[in-house]
C-alpha positions as CSV (number, residue, x, y, z in Angstrom):
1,X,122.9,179.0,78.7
2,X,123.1,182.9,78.5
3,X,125.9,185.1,78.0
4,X,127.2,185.1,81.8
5,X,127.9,181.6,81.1
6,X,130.2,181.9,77.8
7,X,134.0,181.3,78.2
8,X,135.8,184.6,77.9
9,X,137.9,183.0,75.4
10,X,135.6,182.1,73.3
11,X,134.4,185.3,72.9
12,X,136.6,186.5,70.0
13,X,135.8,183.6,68.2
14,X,132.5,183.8,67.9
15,X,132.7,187.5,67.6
16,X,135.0,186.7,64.3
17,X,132.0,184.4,63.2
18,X,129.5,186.9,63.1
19,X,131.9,189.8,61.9
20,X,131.4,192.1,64.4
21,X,128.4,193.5,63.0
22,X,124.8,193.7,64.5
23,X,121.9,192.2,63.3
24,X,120.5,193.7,60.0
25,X,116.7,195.4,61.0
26,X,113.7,193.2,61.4
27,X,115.0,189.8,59.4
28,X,113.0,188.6,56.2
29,X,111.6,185.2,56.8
30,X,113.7,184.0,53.5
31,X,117.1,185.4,55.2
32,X,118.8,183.1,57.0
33,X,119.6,184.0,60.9
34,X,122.8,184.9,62.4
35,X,123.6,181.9,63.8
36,X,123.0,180.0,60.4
37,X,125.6,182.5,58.5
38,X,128.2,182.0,61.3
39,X,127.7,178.3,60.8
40,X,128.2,178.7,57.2
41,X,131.1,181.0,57.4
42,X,132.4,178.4,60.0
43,X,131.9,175.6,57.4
44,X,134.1,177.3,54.6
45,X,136.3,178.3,56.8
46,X,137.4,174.5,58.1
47,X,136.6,173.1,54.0
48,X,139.1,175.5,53.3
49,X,141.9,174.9,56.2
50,X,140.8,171.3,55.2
51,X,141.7,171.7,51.5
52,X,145.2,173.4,52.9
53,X,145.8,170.2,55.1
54,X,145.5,168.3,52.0
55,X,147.6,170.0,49.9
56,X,150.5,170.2,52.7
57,X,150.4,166.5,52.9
58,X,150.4,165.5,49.4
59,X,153.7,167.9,49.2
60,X,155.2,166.8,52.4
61,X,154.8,162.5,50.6
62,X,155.9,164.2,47.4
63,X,159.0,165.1,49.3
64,X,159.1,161.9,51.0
65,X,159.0,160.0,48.2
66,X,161.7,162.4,46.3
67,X,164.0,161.5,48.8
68,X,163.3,158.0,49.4
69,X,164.0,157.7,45.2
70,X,167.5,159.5,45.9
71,X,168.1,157.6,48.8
72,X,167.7,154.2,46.8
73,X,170.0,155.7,44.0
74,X,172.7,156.2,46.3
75,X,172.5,153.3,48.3
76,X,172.1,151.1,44.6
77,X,175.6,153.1,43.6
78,X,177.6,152.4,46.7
79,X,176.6,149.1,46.9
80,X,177.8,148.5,43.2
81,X,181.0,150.5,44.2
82,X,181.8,147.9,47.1
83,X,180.5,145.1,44.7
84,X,183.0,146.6,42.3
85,X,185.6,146.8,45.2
86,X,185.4,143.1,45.9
């Protein structure tokens, strides 16, 4: 693969991974490469819109559950107001 074969729209994407910035000088054999840092970066960035996920969906059952509890409450008072009605 070479770079007449990358999908256009890809090409912000991986431009956003490596920050738009060229490769530092001659590279120390104890830095890591590009591509290795704009895996890493690409790593945090999906722990971190994974931890977000999370969170969303623990409130979004935290709300469920609040209303499923209120729900219950007013369906256990109308049925003791037609119990009462009998």
């Amino acid at each position: 693969m070479n770079h007449l074969d990358i999908d256009p729209a890809a090409l912000p994407h991986i431009r956003s991974l490596y920050d738009h910035r060229p490769p530092p000088g001659p590279t120390a054999l104890d830095a890591p490469p590009r591509t290795a840092a704009a895996l890493a970066r690409l790593a945090s960035r999906w722990e971190s819109s994974r931890h977000s996920s999370d969170t969303a969906r623990v409130a979004q059952l935290e709300d469920l559950e609040r209303f499923v509890v209120a729900a219950h409450d007013i369906d256990s008072g109308l049925s003791a107001g037609l119990g009462d009605a009998r």
